[in-house]
Backbone as ProteinMPNN parsed JSONL, in Angstrom:
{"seq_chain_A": "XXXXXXXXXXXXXXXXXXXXXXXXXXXXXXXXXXXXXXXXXXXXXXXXXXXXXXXXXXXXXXXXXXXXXXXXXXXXXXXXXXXX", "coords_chain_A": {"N_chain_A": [[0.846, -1.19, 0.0], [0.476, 2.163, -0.605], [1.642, 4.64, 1.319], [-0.121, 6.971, 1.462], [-2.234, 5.277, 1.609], [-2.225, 3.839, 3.536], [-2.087, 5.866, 5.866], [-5.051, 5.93, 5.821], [-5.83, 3.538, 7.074], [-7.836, 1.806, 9.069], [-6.884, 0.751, 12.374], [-7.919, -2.546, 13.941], [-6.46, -2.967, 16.344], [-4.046, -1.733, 18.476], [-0.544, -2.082, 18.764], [2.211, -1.605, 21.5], [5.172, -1.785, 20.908], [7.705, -0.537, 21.008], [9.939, 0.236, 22.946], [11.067, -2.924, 22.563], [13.139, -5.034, 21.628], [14.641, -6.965, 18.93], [13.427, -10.149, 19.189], [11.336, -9.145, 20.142], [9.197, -7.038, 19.034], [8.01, -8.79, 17.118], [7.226, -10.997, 18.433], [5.278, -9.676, 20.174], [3.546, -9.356, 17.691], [2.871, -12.166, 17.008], [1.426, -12.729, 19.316], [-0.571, -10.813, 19.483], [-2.295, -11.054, 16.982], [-4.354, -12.462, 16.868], [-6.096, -10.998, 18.522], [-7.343, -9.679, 16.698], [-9.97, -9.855, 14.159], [-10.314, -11.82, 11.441], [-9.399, -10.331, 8.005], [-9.106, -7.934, 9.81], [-7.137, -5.212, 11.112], [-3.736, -5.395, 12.062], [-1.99, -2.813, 14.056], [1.466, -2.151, 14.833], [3.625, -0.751, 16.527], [7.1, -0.144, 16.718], [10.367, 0.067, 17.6], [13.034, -0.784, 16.683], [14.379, -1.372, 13.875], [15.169, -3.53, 12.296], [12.606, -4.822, 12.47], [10.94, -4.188, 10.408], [11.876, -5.593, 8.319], [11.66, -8.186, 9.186], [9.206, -8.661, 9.622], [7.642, -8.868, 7.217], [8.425, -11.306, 6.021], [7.814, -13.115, 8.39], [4.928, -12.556, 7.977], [4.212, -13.54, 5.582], [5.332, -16.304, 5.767], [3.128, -17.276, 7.817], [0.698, -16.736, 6.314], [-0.496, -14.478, 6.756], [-1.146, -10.815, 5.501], [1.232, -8.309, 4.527], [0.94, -5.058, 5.199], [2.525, -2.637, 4.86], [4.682, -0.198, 5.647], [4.703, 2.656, 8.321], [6.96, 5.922, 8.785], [7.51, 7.481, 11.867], [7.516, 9.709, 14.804], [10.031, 8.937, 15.748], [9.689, 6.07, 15.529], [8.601, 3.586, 14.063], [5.903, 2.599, 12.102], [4.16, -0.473, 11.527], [2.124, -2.498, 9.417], [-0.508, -4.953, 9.844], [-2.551, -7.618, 8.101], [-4.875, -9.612, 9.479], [-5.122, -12.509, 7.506], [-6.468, -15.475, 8.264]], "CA_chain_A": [[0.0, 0.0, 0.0], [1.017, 3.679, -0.823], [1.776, 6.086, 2.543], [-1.397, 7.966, 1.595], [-3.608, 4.727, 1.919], [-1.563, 3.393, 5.105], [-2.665, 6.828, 7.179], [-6.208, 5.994, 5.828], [-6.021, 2.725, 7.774], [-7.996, 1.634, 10.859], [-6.414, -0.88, 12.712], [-8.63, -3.094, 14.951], [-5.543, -3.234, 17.282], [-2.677, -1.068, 18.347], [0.341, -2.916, 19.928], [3.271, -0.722, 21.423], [6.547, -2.571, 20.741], [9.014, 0.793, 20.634], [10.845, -0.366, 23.869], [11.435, -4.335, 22.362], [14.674, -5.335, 20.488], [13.994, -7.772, 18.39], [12.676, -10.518, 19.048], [10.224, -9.062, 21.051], [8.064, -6.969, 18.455], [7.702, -9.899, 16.811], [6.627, -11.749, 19.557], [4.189, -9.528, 20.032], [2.74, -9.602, 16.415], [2.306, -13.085, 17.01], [0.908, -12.589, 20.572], [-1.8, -10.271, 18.842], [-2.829, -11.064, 15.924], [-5.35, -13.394, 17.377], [-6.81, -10.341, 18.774], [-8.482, -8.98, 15.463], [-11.071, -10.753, 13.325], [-9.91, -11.829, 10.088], [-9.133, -9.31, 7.36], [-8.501, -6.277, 10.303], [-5.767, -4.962, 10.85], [-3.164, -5.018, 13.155], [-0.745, -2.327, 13.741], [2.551, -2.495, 15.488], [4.562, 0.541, 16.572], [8.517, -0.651, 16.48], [11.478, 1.181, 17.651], [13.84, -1.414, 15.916], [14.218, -0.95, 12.666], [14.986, -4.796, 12.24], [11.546, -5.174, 12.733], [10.149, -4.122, 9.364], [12.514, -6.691, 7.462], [11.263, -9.587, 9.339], [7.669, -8.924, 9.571], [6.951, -9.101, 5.94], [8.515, -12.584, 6.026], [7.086, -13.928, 8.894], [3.424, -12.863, 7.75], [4.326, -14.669, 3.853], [5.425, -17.398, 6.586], [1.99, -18.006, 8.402], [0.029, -16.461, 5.348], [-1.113, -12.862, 6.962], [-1.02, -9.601, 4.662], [2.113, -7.596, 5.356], [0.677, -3.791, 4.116], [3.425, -1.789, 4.856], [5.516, 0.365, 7.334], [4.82, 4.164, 8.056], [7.94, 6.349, 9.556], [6.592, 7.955, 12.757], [8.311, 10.394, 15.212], [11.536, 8.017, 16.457], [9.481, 4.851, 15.252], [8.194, 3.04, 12.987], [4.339, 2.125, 12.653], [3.88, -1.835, 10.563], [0.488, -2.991, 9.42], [-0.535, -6.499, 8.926], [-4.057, -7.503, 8.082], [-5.246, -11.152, 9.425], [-5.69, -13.647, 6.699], [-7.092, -16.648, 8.766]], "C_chain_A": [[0.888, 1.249, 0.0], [1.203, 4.413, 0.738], [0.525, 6.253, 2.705], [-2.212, 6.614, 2.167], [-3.357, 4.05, 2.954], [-2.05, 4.226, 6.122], [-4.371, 6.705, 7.34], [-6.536, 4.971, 6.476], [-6.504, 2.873, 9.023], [-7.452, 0.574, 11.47], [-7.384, -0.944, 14.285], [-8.041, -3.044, 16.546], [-4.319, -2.537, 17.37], [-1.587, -1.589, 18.983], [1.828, -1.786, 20.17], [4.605, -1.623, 21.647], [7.732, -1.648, 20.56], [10.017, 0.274, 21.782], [11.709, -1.849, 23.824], [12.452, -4.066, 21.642], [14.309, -6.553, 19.859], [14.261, -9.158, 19.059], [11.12, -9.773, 19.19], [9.252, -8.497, 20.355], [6.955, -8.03, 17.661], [7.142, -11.1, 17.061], [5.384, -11.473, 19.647], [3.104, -9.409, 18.788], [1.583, -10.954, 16.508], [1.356, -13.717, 18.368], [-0.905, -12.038, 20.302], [-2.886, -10.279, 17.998], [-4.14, -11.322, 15.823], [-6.062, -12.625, 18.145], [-7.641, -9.271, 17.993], [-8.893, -10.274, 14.722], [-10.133, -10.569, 12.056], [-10.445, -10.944, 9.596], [-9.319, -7.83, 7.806], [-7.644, -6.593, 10.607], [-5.045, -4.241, 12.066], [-2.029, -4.433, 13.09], [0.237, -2.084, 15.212], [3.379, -1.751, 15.647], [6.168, -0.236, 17.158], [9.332, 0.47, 16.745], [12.727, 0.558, 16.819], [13.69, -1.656, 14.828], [14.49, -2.396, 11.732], [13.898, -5.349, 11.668], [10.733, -5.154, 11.551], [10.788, -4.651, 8.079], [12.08, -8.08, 8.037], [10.339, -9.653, 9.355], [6.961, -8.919, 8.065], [7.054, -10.34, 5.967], [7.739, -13.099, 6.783], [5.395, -13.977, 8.634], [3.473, -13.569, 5.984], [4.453, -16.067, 5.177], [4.028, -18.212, 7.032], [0.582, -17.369, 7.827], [-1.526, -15.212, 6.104], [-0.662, -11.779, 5.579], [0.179, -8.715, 5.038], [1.455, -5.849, 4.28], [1.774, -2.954, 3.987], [3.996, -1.425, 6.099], [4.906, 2.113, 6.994], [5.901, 4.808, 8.83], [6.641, 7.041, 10.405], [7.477, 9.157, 13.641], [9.15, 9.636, 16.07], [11.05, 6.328, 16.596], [8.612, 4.518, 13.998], [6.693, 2.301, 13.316], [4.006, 0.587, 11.449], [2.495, -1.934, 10.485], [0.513, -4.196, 8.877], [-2.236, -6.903, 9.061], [-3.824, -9.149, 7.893], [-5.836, -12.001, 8.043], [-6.468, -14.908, 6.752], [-7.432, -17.033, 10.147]], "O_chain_A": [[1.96, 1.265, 0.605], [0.039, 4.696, 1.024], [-0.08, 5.89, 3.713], [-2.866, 6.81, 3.191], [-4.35, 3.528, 3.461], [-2.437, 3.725, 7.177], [-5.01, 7.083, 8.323], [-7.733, 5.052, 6.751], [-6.069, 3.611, 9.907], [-7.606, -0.553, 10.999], [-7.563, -0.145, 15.203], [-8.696, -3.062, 17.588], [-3.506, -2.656, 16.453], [-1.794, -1.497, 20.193], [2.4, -1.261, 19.215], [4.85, -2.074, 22.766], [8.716, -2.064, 19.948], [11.065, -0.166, 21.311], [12.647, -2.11, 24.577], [12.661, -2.993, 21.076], [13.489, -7.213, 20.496], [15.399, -9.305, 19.505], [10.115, -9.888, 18.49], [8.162, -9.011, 20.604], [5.726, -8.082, 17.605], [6.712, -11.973, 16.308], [4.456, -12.25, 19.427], [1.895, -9.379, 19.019], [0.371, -11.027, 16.306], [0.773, -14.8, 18.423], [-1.969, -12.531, 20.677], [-4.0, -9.768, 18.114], [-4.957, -10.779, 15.079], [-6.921, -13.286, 18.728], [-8.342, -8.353, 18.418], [-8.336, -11.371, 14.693], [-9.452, -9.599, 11.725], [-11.503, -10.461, 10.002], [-9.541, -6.851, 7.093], [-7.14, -7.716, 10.591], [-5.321, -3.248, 12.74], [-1.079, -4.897, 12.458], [-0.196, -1.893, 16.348], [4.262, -1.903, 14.803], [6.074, -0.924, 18.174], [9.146, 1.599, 16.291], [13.455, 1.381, 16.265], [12.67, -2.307, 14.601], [14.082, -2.421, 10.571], [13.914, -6.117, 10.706], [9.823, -5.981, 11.489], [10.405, -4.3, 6.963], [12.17, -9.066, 7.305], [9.969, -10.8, 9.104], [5.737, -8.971, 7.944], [5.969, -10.922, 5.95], [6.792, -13.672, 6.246], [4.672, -14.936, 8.905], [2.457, -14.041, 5.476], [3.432, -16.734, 5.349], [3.791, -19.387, 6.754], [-0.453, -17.378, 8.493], [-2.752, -15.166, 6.008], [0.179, -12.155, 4.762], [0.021, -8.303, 6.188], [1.551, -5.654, 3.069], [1.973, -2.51, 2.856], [3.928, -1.973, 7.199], [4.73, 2.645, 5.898], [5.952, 4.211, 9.905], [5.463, 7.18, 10.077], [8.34, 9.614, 12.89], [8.905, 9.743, 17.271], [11.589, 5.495, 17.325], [8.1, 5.279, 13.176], [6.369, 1.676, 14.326], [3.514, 0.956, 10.382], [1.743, -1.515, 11.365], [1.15, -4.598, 7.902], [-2.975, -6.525, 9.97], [-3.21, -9.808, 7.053], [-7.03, -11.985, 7.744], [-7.02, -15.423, 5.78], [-7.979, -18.113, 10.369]]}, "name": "protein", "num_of_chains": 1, "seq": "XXXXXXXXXXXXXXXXXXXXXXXXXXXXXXXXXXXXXXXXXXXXXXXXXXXXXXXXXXXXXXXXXXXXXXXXXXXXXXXXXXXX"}
């Protein structure tokens, strides 16, 4: 998804992961996910910048949507929208 249609997103779920090193956002992705209904969308605020190279994979991995990343002020905001 484009920037523009990433800010137009609602996400069902906000998770704050800015304090984790990685593993740990990641953890919580998979901690969460299971707290939105298929096809909403869960977003994931990241301070490790790690974080938005492995979360595309791991949602191709267990066949979630990876939409994108948005920069934020000293983090990074991911979106992934439940597939199943």
């Amino acid at each position: 998804m484009s920037p523009e249609e990433l800010e137009n997103v609602v996400a069902a779920e906000t998770v704050d992961a800015r304090a984790m090193a990685c593993p740990g956002p990641l953890l919580e992705a998979k901690k969460s996910i299971g707290k939105v209904k298929v096809e909403e969308v869960l977003e994931l605020w990241v301070g490790d910048s790690n974080t938005k190279n492995d979360m595309p994979r791991w949602c191709a991995k267990v066949g979630h949507e990876y939409l994108g990343e948005l920069q934020a002020d000293g983090y990074e905001r991911l979106f992934i929208r439940r597939k199943k």
